[in-house]
C-alpha positions as CSV (number, residue, x, y, z in Angstrom):
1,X,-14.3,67.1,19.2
2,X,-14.9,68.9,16.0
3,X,-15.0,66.9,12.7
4,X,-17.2,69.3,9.8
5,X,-16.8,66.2,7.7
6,X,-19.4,64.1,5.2
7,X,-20.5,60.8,7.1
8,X,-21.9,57.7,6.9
9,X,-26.1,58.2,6.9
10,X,-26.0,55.3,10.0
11,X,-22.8,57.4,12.1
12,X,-25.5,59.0,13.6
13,X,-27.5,56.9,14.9
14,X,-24.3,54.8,16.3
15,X,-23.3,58.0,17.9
16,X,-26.8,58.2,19.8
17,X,-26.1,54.1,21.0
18,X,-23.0,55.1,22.5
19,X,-24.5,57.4,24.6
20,X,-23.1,60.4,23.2
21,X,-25.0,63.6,21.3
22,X,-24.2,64.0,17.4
23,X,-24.5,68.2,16.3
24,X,-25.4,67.2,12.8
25,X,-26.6,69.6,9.6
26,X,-27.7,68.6,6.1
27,X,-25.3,70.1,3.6
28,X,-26.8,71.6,0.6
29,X,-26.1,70.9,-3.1
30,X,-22.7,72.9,-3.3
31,X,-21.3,72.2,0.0
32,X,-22.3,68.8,-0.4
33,X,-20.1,68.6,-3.4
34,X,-17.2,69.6,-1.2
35,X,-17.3,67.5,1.3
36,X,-17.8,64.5,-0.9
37,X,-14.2,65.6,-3.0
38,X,-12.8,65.7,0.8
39,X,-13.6,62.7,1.5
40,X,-12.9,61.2,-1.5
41,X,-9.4,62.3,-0.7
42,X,-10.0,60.9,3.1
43,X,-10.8,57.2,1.7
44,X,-7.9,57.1,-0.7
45,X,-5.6,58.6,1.4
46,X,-6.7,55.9,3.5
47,X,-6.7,53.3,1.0
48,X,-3.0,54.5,0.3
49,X,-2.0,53.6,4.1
50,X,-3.6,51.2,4.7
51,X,-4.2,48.7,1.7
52,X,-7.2,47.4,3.1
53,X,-10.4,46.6,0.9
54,X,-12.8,47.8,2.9
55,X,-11.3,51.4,2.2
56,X,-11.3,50.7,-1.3
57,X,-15.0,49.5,-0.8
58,X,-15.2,53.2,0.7
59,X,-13.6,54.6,-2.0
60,X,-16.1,53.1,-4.5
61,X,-18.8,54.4,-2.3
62,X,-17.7,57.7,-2.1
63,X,-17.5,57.5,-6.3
64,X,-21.3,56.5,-6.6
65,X,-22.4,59.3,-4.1
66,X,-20.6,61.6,-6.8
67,X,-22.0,60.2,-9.7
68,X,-25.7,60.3,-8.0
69,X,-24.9,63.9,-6.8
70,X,-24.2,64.6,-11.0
71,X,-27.2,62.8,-11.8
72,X,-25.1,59.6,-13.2
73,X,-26.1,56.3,-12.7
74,X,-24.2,53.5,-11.6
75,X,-24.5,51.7,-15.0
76,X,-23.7,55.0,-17.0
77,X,-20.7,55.4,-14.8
78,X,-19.7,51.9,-16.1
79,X,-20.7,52.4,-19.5
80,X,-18.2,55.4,-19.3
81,X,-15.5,53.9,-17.7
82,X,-16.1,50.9,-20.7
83,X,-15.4,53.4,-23.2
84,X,-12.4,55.0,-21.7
85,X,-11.1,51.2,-21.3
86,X,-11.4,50.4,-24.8
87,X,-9.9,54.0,-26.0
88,X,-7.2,54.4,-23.7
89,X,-6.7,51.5,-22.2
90,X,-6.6,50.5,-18.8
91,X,-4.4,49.8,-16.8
92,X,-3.6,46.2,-16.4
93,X,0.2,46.3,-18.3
94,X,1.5,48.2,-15.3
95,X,2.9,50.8,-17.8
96,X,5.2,53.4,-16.3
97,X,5.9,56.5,-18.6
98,X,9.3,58.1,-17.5
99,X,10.0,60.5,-19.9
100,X,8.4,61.6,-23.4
101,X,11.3,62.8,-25.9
């Protein structure tokens, strides 16, 4: 079965326990980007269906791999998401805009 999608570092290896043959390649810096905005998508998509919070654990884990690939730490990520919070708001009222007039 073809996949060409970004896995797990481990898939690999539980691939080879299952007695099967992984055809792997390490993606370079722009196609790396790629995949990790696919499977963003993937996990939220997932997420979406699903509701389940390991897939919003994978969500989150997708998000760091980002941030690392754009040279952001985990605690600037924060910092920045802090800021937004306290400029825009987050988004804990539930608002729903229907319609600016």
């Amino acid at each position: 079965m073809d996949y060409d999608k970004l896995i797990r570092d481990k898939i690999p290896s539980i691939i080879k326990k299952d007695g099967r043959t992984p055809k792997i390649h390490t993606a370079k810096r722009g196609e790396y980007r790629i995949k990790l905005n696919q499977k963003l998508l993937e996990e939220v998509r997932e997420f979406g269906k699903s509701g389940e919070i390991y897939e919003l654990a994978d969500i989150l884990e997708v998000v760091y791999a980002l941030a690392e690939a754009e040279h952001v730490t985990a605690a600037r990520l924060e910092a920045l998401r802090k800021k937004r919070a306290a400029e825009r708001g987050a988004f804990k009222k539930r608002i729903i805009l229907d319609k600016v007039l």
